[in-house]
C-alpha positions in Angstrom: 39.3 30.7 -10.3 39.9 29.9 -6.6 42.9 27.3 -6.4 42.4 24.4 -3.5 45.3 22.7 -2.8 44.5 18.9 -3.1 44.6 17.9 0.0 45.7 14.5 1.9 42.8 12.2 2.9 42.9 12.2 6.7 39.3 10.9 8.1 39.0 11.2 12.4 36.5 8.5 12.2 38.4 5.8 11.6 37.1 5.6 7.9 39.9 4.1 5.6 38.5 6.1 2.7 41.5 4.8 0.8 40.1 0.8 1.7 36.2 2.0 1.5 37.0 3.1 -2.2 38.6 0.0 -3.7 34.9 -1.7 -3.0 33.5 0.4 -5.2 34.8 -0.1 -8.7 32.4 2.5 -10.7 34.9 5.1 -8.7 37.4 4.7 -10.7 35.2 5.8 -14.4 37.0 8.3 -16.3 34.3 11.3 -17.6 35.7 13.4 -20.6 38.9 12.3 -19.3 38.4 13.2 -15.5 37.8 11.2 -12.5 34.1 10.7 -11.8 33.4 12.7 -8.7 29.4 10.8 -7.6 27.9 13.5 -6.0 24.2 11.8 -6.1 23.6 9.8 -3.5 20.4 11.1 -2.4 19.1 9.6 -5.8 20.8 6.7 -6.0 24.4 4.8 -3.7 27.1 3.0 -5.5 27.1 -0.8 -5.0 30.3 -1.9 -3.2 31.8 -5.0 -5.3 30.6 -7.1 -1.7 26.9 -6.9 -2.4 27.5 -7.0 -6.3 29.3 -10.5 -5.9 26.5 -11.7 -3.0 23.5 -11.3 -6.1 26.3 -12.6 -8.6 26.6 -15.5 -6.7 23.1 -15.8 -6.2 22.1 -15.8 -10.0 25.3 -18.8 -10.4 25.0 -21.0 -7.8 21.4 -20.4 -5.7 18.4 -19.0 -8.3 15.5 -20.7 -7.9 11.9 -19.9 -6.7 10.9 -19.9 -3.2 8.4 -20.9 -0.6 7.0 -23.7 -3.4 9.2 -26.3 -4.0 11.3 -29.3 -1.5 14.4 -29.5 -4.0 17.8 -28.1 -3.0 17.5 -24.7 -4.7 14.4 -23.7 -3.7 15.3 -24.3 0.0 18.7 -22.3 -0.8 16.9 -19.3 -2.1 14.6 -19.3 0.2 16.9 -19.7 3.4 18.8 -16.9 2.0 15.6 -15.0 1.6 14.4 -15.0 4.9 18.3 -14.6 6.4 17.7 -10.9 4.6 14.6 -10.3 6.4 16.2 -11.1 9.6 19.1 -8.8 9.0 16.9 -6.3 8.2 15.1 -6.7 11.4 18.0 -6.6 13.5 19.4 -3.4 11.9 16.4 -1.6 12.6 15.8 -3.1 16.0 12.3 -4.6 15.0 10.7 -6.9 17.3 9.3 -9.6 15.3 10.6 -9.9 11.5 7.1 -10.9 10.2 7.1 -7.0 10.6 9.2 -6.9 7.5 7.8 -7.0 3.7 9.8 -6.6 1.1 8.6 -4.1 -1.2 9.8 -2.5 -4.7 11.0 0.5 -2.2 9.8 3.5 -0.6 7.3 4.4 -3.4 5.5 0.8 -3.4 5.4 1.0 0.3 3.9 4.4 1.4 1.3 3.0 -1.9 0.7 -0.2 0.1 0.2 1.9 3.7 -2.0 4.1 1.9 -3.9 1.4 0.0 -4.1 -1.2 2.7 -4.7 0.7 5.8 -5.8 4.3 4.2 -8.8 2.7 2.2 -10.2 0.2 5.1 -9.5 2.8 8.0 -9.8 5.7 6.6 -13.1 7.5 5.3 -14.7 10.8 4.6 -13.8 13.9 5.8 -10.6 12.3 7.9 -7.6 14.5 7.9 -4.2 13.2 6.6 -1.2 15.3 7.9 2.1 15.7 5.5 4.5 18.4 5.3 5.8 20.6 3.0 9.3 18.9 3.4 7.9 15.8 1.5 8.8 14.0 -1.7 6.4 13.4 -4.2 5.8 10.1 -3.4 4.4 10.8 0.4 2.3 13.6 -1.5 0.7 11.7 -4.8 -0.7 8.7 -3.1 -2.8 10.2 -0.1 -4.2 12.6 -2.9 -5.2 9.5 -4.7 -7.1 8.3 -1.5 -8.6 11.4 -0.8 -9.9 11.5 -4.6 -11.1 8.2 -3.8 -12.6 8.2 -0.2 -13.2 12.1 0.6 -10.5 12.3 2.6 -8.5 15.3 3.2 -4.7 16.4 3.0 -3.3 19.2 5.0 0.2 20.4 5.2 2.1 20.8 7.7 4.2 24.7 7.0 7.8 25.1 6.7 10.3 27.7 8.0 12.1 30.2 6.1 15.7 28.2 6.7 13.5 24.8 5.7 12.5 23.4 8.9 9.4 22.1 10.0 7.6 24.2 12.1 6.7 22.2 15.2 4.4 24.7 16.5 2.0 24.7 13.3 2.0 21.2 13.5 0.8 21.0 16.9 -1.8 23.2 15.8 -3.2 21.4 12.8 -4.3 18.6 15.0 -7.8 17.9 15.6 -10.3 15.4 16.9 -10.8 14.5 12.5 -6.7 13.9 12.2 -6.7 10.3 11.4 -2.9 9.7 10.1 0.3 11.4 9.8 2.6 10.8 7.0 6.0 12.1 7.2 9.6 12.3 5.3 12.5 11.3 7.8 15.3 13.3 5.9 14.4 16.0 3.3 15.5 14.4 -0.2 15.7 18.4 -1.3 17.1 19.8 1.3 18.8 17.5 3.6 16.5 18.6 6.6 16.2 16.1 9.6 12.8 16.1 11.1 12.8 15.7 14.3 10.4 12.5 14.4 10.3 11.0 17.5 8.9 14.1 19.2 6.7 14.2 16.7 5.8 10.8 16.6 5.4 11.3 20.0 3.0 14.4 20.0 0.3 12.1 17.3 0.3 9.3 19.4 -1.2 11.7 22.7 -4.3 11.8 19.6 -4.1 7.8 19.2 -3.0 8.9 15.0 -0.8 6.4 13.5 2.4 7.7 12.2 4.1 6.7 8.9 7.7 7.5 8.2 9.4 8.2 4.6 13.4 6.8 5.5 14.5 6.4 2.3 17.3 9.4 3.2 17.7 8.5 7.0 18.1 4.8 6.8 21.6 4.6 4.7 23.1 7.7 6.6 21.9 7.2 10.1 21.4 4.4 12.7 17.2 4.2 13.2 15.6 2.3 15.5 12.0 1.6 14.6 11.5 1.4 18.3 12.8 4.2 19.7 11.2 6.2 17.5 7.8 4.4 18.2 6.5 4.8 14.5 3.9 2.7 13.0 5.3 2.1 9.7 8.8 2.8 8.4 9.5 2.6 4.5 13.0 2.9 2.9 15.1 1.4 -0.4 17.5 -0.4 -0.4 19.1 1.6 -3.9 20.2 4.5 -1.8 22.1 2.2 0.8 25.1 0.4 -1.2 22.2 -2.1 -2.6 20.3 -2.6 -5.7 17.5 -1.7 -7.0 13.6 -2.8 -7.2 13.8 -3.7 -3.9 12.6 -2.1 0.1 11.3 -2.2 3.1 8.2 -1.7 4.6 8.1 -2.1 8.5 4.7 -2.1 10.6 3.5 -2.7 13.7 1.4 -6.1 13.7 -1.1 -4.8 15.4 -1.7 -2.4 12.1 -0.6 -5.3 9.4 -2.9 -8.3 11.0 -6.2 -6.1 10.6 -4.6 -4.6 7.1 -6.2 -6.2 4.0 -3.5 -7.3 0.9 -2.5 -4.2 -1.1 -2.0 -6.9 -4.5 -3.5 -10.8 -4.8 -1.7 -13.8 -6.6 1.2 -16.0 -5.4 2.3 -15.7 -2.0 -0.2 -13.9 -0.7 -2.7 -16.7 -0.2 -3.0 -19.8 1.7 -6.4 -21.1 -0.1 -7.7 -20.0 -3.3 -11.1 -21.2 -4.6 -14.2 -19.6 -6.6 -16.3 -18.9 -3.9 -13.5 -17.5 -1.2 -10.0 -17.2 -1.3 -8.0 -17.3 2.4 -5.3 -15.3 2.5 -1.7 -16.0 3.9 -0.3 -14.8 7.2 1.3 -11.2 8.1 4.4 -11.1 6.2 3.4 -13.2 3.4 -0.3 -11.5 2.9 1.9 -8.3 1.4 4.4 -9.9 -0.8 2.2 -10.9 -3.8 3.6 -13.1 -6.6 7.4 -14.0 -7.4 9.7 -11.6 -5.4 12.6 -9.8 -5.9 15.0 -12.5 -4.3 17.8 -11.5 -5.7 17.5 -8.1 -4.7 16.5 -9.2 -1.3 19.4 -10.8 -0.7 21.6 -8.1 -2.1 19.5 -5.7 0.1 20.9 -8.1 3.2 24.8 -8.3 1.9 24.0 -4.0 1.7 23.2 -4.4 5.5 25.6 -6.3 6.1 28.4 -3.9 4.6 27.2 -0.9 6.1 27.1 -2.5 9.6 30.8 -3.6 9.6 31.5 0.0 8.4 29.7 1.1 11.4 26.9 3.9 11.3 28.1 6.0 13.6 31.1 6.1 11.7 29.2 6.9 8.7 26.9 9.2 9.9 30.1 11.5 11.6 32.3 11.3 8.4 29.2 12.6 6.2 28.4 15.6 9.1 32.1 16.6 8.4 31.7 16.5 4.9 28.5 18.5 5.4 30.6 21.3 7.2 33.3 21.7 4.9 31.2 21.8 1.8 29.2 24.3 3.7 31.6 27.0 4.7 33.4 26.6 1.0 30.1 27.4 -0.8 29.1 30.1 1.9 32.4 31.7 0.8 31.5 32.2 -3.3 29.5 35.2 -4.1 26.4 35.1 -5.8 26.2 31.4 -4.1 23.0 31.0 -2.3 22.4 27.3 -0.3 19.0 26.7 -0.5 17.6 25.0 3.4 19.9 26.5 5.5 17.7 24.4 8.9 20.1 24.1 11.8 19.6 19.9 11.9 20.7 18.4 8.5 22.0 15.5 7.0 24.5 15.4 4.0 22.6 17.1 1.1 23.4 20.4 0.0 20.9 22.4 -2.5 21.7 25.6 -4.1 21.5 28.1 -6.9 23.9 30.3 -8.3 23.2 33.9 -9.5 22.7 34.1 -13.3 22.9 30.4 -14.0 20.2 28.0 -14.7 20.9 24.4 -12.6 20.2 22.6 -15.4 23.5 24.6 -16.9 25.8 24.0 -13.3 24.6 20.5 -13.7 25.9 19.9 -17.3 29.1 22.5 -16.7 29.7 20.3 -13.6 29.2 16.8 -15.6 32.3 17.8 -18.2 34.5 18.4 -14.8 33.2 14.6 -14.2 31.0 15.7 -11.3 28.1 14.0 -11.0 25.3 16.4 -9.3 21.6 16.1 -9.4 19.9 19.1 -10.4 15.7 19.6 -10.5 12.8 20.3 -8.5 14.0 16.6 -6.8 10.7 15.6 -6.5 9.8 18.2 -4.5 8.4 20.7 -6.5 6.6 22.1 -3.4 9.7 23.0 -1.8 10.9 24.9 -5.2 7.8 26.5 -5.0 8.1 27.8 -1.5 11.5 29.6 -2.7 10.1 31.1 -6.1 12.9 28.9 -8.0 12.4 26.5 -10.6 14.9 23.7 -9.8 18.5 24.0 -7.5 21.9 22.0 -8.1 22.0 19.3 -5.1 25.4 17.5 -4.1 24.7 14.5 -1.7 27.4 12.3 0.2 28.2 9.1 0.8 30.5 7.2 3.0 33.0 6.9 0.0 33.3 10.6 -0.3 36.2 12.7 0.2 37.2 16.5 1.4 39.2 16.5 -2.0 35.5 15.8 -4.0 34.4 18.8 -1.7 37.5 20.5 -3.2 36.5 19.7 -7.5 33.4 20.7 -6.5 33.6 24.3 -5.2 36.7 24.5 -8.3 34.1 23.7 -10.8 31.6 26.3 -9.1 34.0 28.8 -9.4 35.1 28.0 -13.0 30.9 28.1 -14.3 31.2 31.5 -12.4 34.1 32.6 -14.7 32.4 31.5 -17.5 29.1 33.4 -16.9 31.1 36.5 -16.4 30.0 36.3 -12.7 
């Protein structure tokens, strides 16, 4: 068994790790009497004990229902409602926040995009572009459509090493491509797309684009407007906030023609028998009671992150990234699994002789928390003839000495397999 030395946290980013931790009181959870080491981050973020007092708070001193009533609560909730839509806005540099509906999370909005907009704008025969990097939920829902509509899905190829091959995608473009649909940030494989230039390319063709950031958004500072997408969806469980709650960001021009994806509640301004009127752009897409609480946690998330600082974020999980890397590129019979030259901090990979599901659970009695599966990407699995990798996934809480139990532990389920 390889013997790391624990090392002495020293981050060249300016990230007191030591500080960082403290907010996050689920870090300090003994498993079979070991440190928890939470390694899943591409699944699911910790909640810093700042956004779990904000929705605390809420629930004490603020919970009411909003947009109906004139008393003191209900103009509380619902200041604080719409305060979290503006943060939102800001963080992404959106123009307008009526651009921004809250949404269950990324799942509910790609749904709505492909409800709303697929089944008015869309029709027979139109070609819907996805790649192979995608998770399952920017793969289920357009098949959906086309089972409903005629339309038709085709797949943009990936590389041996897991990137997206810009050249194929270039190619599958015709005068019948209608709408692109694509993942930011691989979930599986930690792949970066490189989206603008792509967003760029579809929009020579006049094809709206659609963006998965459920991976990019926590990690990464985005600017909807750089990147010049038409819609942008991400969740707010994977950045430090909780769940049952996201984003979906579109251009007005695209949400004003839209028609509602649910009815009831909000979402109308006049309801009768004969005709009901609906409500304006962002209102027309949040349909019944909404998730305020987890709004406004969603905002304190923001919030957080941003006094962090992204850039700060983003640097300290690139050097985790490397480190974790070169250790596991030193282990025999330790294959990494999307090996593209442009990733973020997700690592996938298989060992020789040992079924994930088994690293997983050997891992787990260490108190390392991994994620191991086909991630919702069976595709991808497919593409490499496996049935499922181990995936580690970091966080701005993270450390080089959680690097270091990790590659232990790989080396110790090696020892026990005789490998």
């Amino acid at each position: 068994m390889n013997k790391l030395a624990h090392r002495k946290e020293v981050d060249k980013e300016g990230l007191n790790l030591g500080e960082i931790r403290k907010d996050f009181p689920i870090l300090e959870t003994v498993v079979k009497g070991n440190p928890l080491v939470y390694l899943d981050n591409a699944a699911s973020s910790q909640m810093p004990i700042q956004v779990i007092n904000r929705i605390s708070d809420y629930h004490l001193s603020e919970h009411s229902n909003i947009h109906r009533a004139v008393h003191y609560l209900s103009e509380k909730a619902t200041a604080e409602y719409e305060n979290s839509r503006e943060i939102v806005k800001n963080f992404l540099n959106i123009e307008s926040s009526k651009e921004v509906i809250f949404t269950r999370g990324t799942t509910n909005g790609i749904n709505l995009v492909c409800q709303s907009y697929g089944s008015k704008f869309l029709k027979e025969g139109d070609e819907i572009l996805i790649s192979y990097l995608e998770h399952h939920a920017n793969i289920v829902p357009w098949q959906l459509l086309s089972e409903k509509i005629g339309t038709k899905l085709k797949v943009i190829p990936m590389t041996d090493d897991g990137d997206i091959d810009f050249e194929a995608f270039k190619k599958l473009i015709t005068k019948n491509t209608k709408f692109l649909s694509l993942t930011h940030i691989s979930n599986a494989l930690g792949t970066v797309l490189p989206i603008k230039e792509m967003v760029e390319y579809a929009h020579e063709y006049d094809i709206p684009v659609l963006v998965d950031g459920a991976q990019s958004v926590p990690h990464a500072e985005v600017d909807v407007r750089d990147i010049d997408c038409d819609f942008y969806v991400f969740s707010g469980h994977k950045m430090c906030g909780p769940s049952g709650i996201g984003v979906l960001y579109g251009k007005s021009k695209f949400l004003e023609k839209m028609d509602p994806y649910e009815g009831g509640g909000d979402m109308i301004l006049s309801v009768s028998f004969e005709k009901t009127v609906y409500n304006k752009v962002p209102y027309k897409f949040e349909a019944g009671t909404p998730p305020i609480a987890q709004a406004i946690g969603l905002g304190s998330a923001v919030e957080y992150l941003q006094e962090i600082g992204m850039d700060k974020i983003n640097q300290h999980e690139k050097n985790l990234l490397r480190y974790a890397t070169d250790e596991l590129n030193k282990i025999p019979g330790v294959r990494i699994i999307g090996t593209a030259e442009n990733k973020a901090g997700v690592i996938s990979f298989v060992i020789d002789g040992v079924h994930p599901h088994d690293i997983g659970t050997l891992l787990n009695d260490d108190g390392i928390a991994i994620r191991t599966g086909h991630h919702c990407a069976q595709p991808i699995m497919d593409k490499y003839k496996i049935p499922a990798t181990a995936r580690a996934s970091f966080y701005l809480y993270n450390t080089m000495s959680e690097i270091d139990k990790l590659i232990n532990g790989i080396y110790s389920i090696k020892k026990l397999f005789g490998a």
